[in-house]
C-alpha positions as CSV (number, residue, x, y, z in Angstrom):
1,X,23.6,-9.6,-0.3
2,X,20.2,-8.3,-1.7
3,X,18.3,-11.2,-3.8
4,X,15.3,-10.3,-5.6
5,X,12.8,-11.9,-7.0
6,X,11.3,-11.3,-11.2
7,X,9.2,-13.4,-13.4
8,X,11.6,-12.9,-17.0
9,X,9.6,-13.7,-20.1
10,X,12.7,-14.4,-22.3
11,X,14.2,-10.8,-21.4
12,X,16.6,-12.7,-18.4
13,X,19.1,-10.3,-20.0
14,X,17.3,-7.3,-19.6
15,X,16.5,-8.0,-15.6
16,X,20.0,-8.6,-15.2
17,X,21.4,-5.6,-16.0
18,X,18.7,-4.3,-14.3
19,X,19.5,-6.0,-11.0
20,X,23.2,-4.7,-11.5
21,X,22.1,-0.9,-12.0
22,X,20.1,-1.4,-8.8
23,X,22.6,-3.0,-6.7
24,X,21.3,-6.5,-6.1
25,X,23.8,-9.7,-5.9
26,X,21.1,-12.3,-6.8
27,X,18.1,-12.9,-8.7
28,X,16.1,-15.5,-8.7
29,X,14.3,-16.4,-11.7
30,X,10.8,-17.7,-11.6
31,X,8.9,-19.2,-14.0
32,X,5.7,-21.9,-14.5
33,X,6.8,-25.4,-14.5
34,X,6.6,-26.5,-18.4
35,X,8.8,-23.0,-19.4
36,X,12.0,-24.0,-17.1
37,X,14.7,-23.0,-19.1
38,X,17.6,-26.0,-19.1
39,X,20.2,-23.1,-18.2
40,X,20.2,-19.1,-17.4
41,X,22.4,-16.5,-19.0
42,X,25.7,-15.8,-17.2
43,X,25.6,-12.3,-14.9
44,X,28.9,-11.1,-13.8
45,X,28.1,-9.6,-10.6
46,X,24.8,-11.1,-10.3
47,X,24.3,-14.5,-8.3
48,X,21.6,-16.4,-11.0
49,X,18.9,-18.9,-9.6
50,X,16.2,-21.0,-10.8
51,X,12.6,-21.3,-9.5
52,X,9.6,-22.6,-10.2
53,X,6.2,-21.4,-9.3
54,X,3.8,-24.6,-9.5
55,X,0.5,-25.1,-8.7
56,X,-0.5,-27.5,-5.8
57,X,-0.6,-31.0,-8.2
58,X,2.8,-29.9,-9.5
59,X,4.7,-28.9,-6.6
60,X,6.3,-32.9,-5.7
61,X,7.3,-32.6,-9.6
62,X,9.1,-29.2,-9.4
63,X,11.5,-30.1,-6.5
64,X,13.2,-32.4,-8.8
65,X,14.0,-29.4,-11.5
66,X,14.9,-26.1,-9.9
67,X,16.9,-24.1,-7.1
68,X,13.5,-22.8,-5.4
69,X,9.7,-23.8,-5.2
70,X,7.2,-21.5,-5.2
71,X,3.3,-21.7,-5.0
72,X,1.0,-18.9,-4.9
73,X,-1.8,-19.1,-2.0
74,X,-4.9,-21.2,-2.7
75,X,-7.4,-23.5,-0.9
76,X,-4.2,-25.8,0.0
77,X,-2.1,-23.8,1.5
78,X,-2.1,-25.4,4.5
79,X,-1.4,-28.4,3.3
80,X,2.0,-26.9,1.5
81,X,3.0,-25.6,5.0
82,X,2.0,-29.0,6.8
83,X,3.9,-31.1,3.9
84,X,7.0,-28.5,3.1
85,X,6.5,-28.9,-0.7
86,X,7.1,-25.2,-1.2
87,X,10.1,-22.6,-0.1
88,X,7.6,-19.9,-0.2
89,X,4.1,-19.0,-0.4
90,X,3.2,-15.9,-1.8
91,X,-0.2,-14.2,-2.3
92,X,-1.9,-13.8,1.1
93,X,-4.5,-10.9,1.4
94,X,-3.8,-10.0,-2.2
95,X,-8.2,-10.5,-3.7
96,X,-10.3,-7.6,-4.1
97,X,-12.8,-8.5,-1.6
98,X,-13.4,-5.7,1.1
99,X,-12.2,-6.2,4.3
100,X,-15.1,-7.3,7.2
101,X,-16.4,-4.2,9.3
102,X,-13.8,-5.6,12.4
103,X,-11.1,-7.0,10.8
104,X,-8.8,-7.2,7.6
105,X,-9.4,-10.3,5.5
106,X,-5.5,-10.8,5.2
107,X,-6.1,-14.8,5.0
108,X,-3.0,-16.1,7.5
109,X,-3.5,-17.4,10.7
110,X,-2.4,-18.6,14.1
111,X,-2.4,-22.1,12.5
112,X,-0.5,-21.5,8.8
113,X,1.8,-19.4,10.7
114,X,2.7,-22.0,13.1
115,X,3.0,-24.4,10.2
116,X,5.2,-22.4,8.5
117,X,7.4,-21.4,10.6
118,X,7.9,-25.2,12.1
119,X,8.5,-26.3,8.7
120,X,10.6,-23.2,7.1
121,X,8.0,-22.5,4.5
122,X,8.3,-18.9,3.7
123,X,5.7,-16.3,3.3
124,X,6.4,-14.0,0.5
125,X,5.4,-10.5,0.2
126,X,5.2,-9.4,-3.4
127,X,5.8,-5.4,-4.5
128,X,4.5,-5.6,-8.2
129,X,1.2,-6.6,-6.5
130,X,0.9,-2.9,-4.7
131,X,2.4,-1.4,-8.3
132,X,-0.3,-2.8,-10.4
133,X,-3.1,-1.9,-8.1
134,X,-6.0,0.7,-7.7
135,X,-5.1,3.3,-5.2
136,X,-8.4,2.0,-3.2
137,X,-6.8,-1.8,-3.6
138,X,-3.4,-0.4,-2.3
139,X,-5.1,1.1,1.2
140,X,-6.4,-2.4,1.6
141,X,-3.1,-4.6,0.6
142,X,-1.6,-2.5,2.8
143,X,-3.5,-2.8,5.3
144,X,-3.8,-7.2,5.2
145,X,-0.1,-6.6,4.5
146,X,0.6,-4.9,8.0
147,X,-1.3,-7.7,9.8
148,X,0.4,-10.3,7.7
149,X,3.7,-9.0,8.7
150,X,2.5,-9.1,12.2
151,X,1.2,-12.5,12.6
152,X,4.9,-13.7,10.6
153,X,6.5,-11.6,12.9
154,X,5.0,-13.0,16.6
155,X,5.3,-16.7,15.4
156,X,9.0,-16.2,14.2
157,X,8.1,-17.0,10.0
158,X,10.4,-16.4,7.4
159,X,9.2,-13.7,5.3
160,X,10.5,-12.6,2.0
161,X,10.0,-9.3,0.1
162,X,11.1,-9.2,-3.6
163,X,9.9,-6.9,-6.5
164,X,8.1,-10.2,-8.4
165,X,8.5,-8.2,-11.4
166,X,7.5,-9.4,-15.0
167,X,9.2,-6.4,-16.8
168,X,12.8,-5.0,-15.4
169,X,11.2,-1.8,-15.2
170,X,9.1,-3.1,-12.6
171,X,12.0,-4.0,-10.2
172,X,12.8,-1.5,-7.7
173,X,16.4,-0.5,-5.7
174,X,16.5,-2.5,-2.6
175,X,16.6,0.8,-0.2
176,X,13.0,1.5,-1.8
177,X,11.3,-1.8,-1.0
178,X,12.8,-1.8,2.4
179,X,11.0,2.1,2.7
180,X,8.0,0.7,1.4
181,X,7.2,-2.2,3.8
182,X,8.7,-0.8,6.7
183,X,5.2,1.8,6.1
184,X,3.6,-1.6,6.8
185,X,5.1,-1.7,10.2
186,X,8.3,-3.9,9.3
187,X,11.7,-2.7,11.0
188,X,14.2,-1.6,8.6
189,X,16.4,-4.8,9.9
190,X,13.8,-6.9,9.4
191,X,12.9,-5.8,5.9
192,X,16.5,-6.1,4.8
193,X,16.7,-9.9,6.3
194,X,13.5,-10.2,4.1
195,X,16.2,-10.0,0.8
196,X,17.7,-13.1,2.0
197,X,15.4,-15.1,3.9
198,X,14.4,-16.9,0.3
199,X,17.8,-18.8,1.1
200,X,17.6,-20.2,4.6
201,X,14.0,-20.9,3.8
202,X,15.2,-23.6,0.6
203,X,13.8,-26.6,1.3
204,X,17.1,-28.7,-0.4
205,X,19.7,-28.9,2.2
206,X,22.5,-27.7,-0.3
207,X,23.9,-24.3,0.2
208,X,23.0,-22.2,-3.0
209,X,26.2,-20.3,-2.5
210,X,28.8,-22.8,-3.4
């Protein structure tokens, strides 16, 4: 089953028949911790999930509320990986800073990955960020991207690819993302796993399927 990820700004509607005219069986709604809708719109064929996407003080407070925690990268990332207070991180290598002469400024490491995968924090590679860019900011996201991937890769993390969308027209058909980041250097297997990984990375112990 292919599970995206979208950012709906009271248009849940919209990215649902969306997700159904591009052949995804979940989405998973994210949204900042004071806007958490008390229930989602029903979606036929579509599985519907909850998530929050907190900042570093509110992250203890968000588990309580939602399906999935999310937390974009910042100066305590490690401490999210160290702590599991997220399912994913997103955001690595995404600033406009150039890359160093000898080496892509791509921000993961031997030691977050390690973390993360010890701990089943996610990593999460978002598309819009690639949409929305330059051309000369896409060369280097791809670029930190194809390292990122890499590193997750050799030190076994769950990665996660999604659309991140915050307008349905932003979403793309699961066949297209998987095109796009196997260019990175992921393996079309790989990039497909990537659609689910969201769910085997949840830090509750339920199963979201049930």
């Amino acid at each position: 089953m292919y599970a995206d990820i979208v950012y709906p700004d009271k248009n849940e509607k919209e990215f649902i028949q969306m997700a159904e005219k591009l052949g995804y069986g979940a989405l998973v709604f994210a949204y900042p911790l004071p806007s958490i809708p008390s229930s989602l719109p029903s979606g036929r064929n579509v599985k519907l999930f909850r998530a929050a996407d907190a900042s570093f003080r509110e992250l203890n407070k968000a588990k309580k509320e939602v399906d999935f925690v999310f937390c974009e990268k910042d100066l305590n990332s490690q401490l999210v990986f160290e702590g599991r207070m997220a399912d994913l991180i997103y955001g690595f290598g995404l600033h406009e800073k150039q890359d160093p002469l000898h080496q892509r400024a791509s921000e993961l490491n031997q030691i977050l990955c390690k973390l993360a995968a010890k701990n089943k924090v996610a990593v999460g590679f978002p598309f819009r960020a690639f949409l929305t860019a330059s051309p000369l900011q896409q060369s280097f996201y791809l670029g930190r991207l194809a390292q990122n991937w890499e590193l997750c890769r050799k030190y076994k993390v769950p990665m996660v690819i999604g659309s991140f969308a915050r307008h349905p027209l932003e979403m793309r058909a699961p066949r297209d993302l998987i095109s796009f980041f196997s260019l990175a250097g992921a393996h079309p297997h790989e990039a497909q796993q990537a659609f689910q990984a969201i769910f085997s990375a949840r830090s509750n112990k339920t199963n979201v399927f049930k």
